[in-house]
C-alpha positions in Angstrom: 142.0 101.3 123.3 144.8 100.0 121.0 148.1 99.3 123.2 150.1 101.2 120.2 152.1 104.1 121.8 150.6 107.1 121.6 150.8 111.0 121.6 147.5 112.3 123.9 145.9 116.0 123.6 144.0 116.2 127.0 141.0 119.2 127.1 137.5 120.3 126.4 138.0 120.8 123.0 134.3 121.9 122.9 134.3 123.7 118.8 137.5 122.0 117.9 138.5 125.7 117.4 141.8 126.8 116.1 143.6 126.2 119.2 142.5 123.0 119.7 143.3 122.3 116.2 146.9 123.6 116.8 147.4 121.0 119.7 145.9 117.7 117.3 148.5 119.1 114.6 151.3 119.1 116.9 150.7 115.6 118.4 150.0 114.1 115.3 153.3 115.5 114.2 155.1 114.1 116.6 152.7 110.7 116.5 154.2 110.5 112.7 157.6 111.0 113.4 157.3 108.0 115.9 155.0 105.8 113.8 152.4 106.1 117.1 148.7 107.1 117.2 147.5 110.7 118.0 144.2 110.5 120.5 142.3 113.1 121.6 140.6 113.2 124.8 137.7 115.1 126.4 135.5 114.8 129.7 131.9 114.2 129.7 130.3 115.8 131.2 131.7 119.2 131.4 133.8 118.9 134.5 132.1 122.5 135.5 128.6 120.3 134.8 129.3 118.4 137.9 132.0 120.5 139.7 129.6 123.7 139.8 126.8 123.1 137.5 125.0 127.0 137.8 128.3 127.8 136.3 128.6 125.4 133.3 128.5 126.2 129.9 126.4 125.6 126.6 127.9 123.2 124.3 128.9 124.4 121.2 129.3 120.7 119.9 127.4 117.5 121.2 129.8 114.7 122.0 129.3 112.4 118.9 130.0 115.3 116.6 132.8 116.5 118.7 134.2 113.4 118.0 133.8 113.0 114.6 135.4 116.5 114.0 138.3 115.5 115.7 139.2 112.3 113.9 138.5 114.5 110.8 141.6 117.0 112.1 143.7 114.5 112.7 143.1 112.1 115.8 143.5 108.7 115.3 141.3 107.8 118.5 139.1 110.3 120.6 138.5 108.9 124.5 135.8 110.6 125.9 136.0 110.2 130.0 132.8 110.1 131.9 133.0 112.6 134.5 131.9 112.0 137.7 132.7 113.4 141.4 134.6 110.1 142.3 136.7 110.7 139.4 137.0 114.5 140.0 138.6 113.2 143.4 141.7 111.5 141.6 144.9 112.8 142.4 147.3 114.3 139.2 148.8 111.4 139.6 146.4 108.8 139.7 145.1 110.7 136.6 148.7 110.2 135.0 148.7 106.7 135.8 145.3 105.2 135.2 144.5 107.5 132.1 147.6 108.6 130.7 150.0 105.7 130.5 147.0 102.4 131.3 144.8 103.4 128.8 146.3 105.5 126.4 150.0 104.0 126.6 150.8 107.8 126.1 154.5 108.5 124.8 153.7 112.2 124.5 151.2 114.4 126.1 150.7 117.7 124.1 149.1 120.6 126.1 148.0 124.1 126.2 149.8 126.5 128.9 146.8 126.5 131.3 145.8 123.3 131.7 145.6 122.0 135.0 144.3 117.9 136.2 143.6 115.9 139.0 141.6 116.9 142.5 140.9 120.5 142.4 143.5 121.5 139.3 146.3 120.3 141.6 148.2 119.1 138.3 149.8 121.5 135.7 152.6 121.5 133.6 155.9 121.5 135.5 154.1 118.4 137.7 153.3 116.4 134.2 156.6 116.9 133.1 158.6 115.8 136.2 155.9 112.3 135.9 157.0 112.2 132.2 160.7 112.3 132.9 159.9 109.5 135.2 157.7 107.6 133.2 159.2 107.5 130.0 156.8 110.7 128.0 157.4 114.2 126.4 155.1 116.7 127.3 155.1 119.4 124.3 153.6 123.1 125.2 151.1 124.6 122.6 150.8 128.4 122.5 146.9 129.8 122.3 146.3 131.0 118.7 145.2 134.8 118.4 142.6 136.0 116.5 142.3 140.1 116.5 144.4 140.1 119.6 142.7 137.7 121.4 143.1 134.1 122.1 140.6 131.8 120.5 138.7 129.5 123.3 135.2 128.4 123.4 134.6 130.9 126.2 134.9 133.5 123.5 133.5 132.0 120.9 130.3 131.8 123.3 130.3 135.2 124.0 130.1 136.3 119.9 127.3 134.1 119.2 125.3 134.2 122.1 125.9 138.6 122.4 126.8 139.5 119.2 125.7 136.9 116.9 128.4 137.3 114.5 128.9 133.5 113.3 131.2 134.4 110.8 133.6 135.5 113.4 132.8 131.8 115.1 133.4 130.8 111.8 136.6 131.9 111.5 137.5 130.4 114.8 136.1 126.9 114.2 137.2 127.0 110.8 133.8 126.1 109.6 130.3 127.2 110.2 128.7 126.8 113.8 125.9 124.5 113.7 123.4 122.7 115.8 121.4 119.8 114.7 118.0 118.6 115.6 114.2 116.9 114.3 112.2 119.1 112.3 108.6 118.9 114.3 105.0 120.4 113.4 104.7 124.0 113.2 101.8 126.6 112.5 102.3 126.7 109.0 102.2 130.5 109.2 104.9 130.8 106.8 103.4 128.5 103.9 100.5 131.1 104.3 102.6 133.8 103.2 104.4 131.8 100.5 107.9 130.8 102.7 107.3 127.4 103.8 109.6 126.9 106.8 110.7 123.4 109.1 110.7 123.8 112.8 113.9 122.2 114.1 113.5 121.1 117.9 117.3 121.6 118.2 119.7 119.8 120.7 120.8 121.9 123.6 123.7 123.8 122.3 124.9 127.2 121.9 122.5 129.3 119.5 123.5 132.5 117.9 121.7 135.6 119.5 118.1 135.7 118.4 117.7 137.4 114.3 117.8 136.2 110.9 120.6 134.0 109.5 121.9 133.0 106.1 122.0 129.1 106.8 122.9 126.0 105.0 121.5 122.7 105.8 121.8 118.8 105.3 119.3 116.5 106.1 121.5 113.7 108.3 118.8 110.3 108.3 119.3 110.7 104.0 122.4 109.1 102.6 124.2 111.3 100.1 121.7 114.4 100.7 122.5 117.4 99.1 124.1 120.5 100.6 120.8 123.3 101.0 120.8 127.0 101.2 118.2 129.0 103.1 117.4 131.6 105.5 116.7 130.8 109.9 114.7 132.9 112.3 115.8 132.6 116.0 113.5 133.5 118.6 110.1 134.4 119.7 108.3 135.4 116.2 107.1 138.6 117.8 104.2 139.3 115.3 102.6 136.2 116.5 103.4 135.8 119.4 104.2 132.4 119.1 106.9 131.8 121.0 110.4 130.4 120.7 111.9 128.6 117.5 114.3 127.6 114.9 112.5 128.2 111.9 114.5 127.5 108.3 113.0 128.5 105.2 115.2 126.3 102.5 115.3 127.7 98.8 113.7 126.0 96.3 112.5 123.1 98.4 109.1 122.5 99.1 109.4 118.3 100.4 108.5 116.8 103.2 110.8 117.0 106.3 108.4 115.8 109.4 110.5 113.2 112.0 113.5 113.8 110.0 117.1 115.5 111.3 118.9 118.0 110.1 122.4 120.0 110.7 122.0 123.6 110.4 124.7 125.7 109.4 125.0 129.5 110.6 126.8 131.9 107.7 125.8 135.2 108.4 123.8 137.4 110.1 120.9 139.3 108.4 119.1 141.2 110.9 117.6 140.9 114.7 114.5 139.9 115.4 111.6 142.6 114.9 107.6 142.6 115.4 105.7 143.6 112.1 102.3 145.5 111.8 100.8 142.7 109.8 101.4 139.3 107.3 102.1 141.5 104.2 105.3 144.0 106.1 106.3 140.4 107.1 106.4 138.8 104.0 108.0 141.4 102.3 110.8 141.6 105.0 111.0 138.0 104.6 111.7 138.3 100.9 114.1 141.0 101.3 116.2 138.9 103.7 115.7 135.5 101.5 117.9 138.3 99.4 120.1 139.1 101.7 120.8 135.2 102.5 121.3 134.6 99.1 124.2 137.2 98.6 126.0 136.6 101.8 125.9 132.9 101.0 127.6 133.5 97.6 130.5 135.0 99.7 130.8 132.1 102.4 133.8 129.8 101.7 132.7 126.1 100.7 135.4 125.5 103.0 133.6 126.8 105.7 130.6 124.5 104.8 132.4 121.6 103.9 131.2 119.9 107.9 127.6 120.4 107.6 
């Protein structure tokens, strides 16, 4: 990395949520003031990945993304750590020396009030700032942000997608839509049958909404300058078939080819759960009632909201 001074935001930051937003803004506040660089850093792996991997947790965002959503709030550099169990055995202070001041010449160190480093959490903040009055950095406490009462984290933003499905609560959290991303593959064609052609995205292992019908956008990512699209997404085990699990997008007004290609897939709202149907017509019919649905809910989603995808 550059040897310019710099303010560092250590963490997960797995969504870029609010409160990970509120400690990039307040490093690159005080970056600016100083003329320094505000870098972001996370581990990857997951530390829990290799600390206690039955207890680890779905991404919500892959690491290129991440990374890429974090220069876009503000970060000058992101340094993503490989995590390992040799480096899980540094001390805090090994971690404040090698990490903190070699690599990232950190001037300021901008936290939030749990976070812990070095071998087994060891580290908090009263030990990084007694290291920063020795060696020449601020350390600046961020204050979780509080959405209906609670704090905004990725555990909890987790918990209403994967139990509740309500991405527009994610949404609000992330300050833009949840999305995964994957190759559109070969499906049964079932749904051009029925008149609702639909692409089968083989998505990347991150956190899915619970299973139901959702008003979606979508971008196709291996097309320079392609268009924002609108549809509607069925997650989950197409009962009536029996056909087993999928991400299945049915895009309005588009009737290309997608095979081989990649696409992001933007959650907006949630329509329905998942239900078995008595036959092909109930199913189109339900099918057309939510396209409905999808269409009205994404009239009220914020272009903010979608602005990522």
């Amino acid at each position: 990395m550059p040897e310019t001074p710099s303010v560092v935001t250590p963490g997960n930051h797995d969504g870029v949520h609010l409160g990970h937003r509120a400690l990039i803004d307040a490093a690159k506040r005080i970056a600016d003031q100083q003329g320094w660089r505000t870098v972001g850093m996370f581990f990857n792996p997951h530390t829990t990945a290799v600390l206690a991997p039955e207890r680890a947790p779905v991404p919500l965002t892959g690491v290129e993304r991440r990374v890429e959503i974090m220069k876009g709030a503000g970060c000058d550099d992101v340094l993503v750590l490989p995590f390992d169990s040799q480096f899980a055995r540094q001390t805090p202070e090994q971690f404040v020396q090698t990490v903190l001041l070699d690599t990232c010449h950190a001037r300021g160190v901008v936290v939030g009030p749990d976070y812990h480093f070095g071998h087994k959490r060891s580290g908090n903040i009263e030990t990084l700032r007694s290291w920063g009055g020795e060696d020449g950095f601020i350390v600046e406490l961020v204050q979780p942000v509080m959405h209906h009462g609670e704090a905004v984290s990725s555990t909890r933003i987790r918990r209403v997608l994967r139990e509740d499905g309500n991405v527009e609560d994610a949404a609000v959290m992330m300050t833009r839509l949840h999305e995964v991303a994957g190759t559109i593959v070969p499906g049964d064609r079932r749904g051009r049958e029925i008149g609702f052609p639909t692409a089968n995205l083989e998505v990347e292992p991150l956190q899915l909404p619970k299973d139901g019908v959702y008003a979606v956008v979508a971008r196709v990512l291996d097309e320079p300058g392609a268009p924002l699209l609108q549809g509607v997404a069925n997650l989950g085990d197409r009962p009536t078939f029996g056909a087993g699990r999928s991400v299945e997008v049915h895009l309005f007004g588009f009737d290309g080819d997608l095979y081989d290609r990649r696409m992001r897939l933007g959650f907006a709202a949630r329509i329905r759960g998942e239900k078995k149907f008595e036959g092909l017509e109930a199913l189109r019919q339900q099918i057309d009632r939510d396209c409905d649905e999808a269409k009205n809910a994404l009239q009220q989603t914020s272009p903010e909201l979608a602005r990522w995808i």
